[in-house]
C-alpha positions in Angstrom: 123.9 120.8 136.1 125.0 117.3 135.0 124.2 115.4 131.9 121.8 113.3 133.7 119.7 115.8 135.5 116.3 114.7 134.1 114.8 118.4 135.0 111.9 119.2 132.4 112.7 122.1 130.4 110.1 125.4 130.6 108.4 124.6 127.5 106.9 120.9 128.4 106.6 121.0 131.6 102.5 121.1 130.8 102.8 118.1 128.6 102.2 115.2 130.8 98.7 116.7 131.6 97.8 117.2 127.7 99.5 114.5 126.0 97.0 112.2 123.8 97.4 108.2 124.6 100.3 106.8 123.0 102.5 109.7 122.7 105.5 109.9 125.2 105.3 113.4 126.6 108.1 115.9 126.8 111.6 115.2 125.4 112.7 111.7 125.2 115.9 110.1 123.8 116.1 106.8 122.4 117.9 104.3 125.2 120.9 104.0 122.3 124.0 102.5 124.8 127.1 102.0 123.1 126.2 99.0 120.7 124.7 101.5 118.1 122.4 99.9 115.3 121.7 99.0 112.1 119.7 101.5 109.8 118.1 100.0 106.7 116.2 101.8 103.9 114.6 99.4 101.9 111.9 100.1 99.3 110.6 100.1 95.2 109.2 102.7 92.9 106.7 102.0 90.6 107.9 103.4 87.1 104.7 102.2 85.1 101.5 102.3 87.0 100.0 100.1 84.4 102.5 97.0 84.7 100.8 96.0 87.7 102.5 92.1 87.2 105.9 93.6 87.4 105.6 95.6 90.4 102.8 93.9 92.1 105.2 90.8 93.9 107.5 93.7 95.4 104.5 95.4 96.7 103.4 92.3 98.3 106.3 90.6 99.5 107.6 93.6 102.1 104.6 93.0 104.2 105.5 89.5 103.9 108.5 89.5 105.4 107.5 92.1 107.7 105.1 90.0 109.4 107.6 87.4 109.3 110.3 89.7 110.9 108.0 90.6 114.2 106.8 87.1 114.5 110.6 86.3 114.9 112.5 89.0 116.7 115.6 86.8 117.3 116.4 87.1 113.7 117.3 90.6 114.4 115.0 93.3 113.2 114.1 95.5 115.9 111.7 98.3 114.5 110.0 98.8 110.5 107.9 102.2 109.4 106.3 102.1 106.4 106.3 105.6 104.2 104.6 105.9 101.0 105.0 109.3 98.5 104.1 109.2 95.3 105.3 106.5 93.4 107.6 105.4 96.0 107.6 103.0 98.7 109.8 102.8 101.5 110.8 101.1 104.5 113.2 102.3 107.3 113.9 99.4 109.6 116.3 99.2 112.2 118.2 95.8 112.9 120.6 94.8 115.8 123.6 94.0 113.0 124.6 94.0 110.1 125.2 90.1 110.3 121.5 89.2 111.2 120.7 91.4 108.6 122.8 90.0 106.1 121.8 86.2 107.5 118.1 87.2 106.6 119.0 88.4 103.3 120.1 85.3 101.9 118.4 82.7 103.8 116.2 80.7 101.5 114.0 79.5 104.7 112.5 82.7 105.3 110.3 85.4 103.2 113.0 87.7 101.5 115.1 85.0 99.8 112.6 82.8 97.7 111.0 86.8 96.7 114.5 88.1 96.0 115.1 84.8 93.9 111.8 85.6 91.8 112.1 88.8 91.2 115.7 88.1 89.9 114.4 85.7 87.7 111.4 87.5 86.2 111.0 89.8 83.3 110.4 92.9 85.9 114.4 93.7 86.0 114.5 94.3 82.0 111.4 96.2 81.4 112.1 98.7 84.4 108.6 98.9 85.7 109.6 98.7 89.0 112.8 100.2 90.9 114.1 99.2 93.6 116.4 100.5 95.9 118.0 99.7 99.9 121.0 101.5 101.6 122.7 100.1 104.9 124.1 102.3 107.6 126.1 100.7 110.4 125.9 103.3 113.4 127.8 103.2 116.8 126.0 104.7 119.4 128.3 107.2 119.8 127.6 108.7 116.6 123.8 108.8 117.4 121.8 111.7 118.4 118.1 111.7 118.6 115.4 114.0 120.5 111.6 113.1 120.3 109.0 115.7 121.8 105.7 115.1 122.7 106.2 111.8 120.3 104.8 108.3 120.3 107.7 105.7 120.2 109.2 106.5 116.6 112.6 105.3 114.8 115.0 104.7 117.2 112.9 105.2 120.2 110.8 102.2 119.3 113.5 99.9 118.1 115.1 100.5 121.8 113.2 102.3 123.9 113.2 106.0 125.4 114.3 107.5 128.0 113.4 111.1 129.3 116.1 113.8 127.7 118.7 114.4 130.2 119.5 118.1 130.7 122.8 119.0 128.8 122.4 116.2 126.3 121.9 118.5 123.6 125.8 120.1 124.5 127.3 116.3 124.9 125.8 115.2 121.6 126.9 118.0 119.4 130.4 117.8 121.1 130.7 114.0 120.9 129.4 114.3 117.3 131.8 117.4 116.5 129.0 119.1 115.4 129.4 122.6 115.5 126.0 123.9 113.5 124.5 126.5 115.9 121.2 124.3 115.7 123.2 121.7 118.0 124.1 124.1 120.7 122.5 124.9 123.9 120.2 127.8 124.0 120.6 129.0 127.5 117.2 131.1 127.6 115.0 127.8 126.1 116.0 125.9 129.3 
């Protein structure tokens, strides 16, 4: 069998007849190509619950620039999720590069710069009533490995698209990604 043999494994063969609206059924794989992507974590953390004017304009202003982002896909951002736990707020966004990224950043034209701008000039910083927090990783595709089952489109899947899991992927993954974790390796009796 080749890596590209599309052949649906035992356990969803059934799922095409079951699967709810919306949800891509069986095993998919996000549609990576070589290229790769941009992962960014944004988010905040409210420290004081009660200091609603120093956390309040971070609140606000991701949805902002969210809306701003999918009204304007050539600046770059190709999928957002929004997660919520506790007292923290985070968004997982994927971008095409680093550069648009970084271009939106510091652009004073669009949403994030004049908020980024306020926030650094307000008394929130000092009184910590508000964290914040974003991380950046810069992925090539060949260091990507994904697997979806019975899944709408999710992360990477909805940034670029699925495709149905080729047979063998699991085995070129792990060995591409010199993984060696016995989670990452094919199970002969699961096909």
């Amino acid at each position: 069998m080749t890596g590209t043999d599309t052949a649906v494994r035992r356990i969803y063969r059934d799922a095409p007849a079951h699967a709810p609206r919306g949800v891509l059924a069986g095993e998919q794989v996000a549609d990576v190509g070589e290229a790769g992507t941009v992962l960014f974590v944004i988010g905040m953390r409210v420290n004081r619950w009660r200091r609603v004017r120093s956390w309040w304009p971070v609140f606000v202003g991701m949805p902002t620039m969210l809306r701003e982002l999918e009204k304007h896909p050539e600046l770059g951002l190709l999928d957002a999720r929004t997660f919520w736990a506790g007292r923290t707020f985070l968004v997982g966004q994927h971008w095409k590069s680093a550069e648009q990224l970084g271009r939106y950043a510091r652009d004073m034209q669009h949403a994030h710069g004049p908020a980024w701008a306020a926030f650094n000039s307000s008394k929130a910083p000092g009184r910590a009533d508000v964290g914040i927090f974003h991380e950046t990783y810069v992925v090539p595709g060949d260091n990507i490995e994904t697997r979806y089952g019975n899944m709408p489109a999710f992360g990477l899947a909805a940034a670029l698209g699925a495709v149905p899991r080729p047979r063998g992927l699991r085995r070129h993954a792990h060995d591409r990604m010199g993984i060696t974790e016995p989670d990452y390796t094919v199970d002969a009796a699961a096909g």
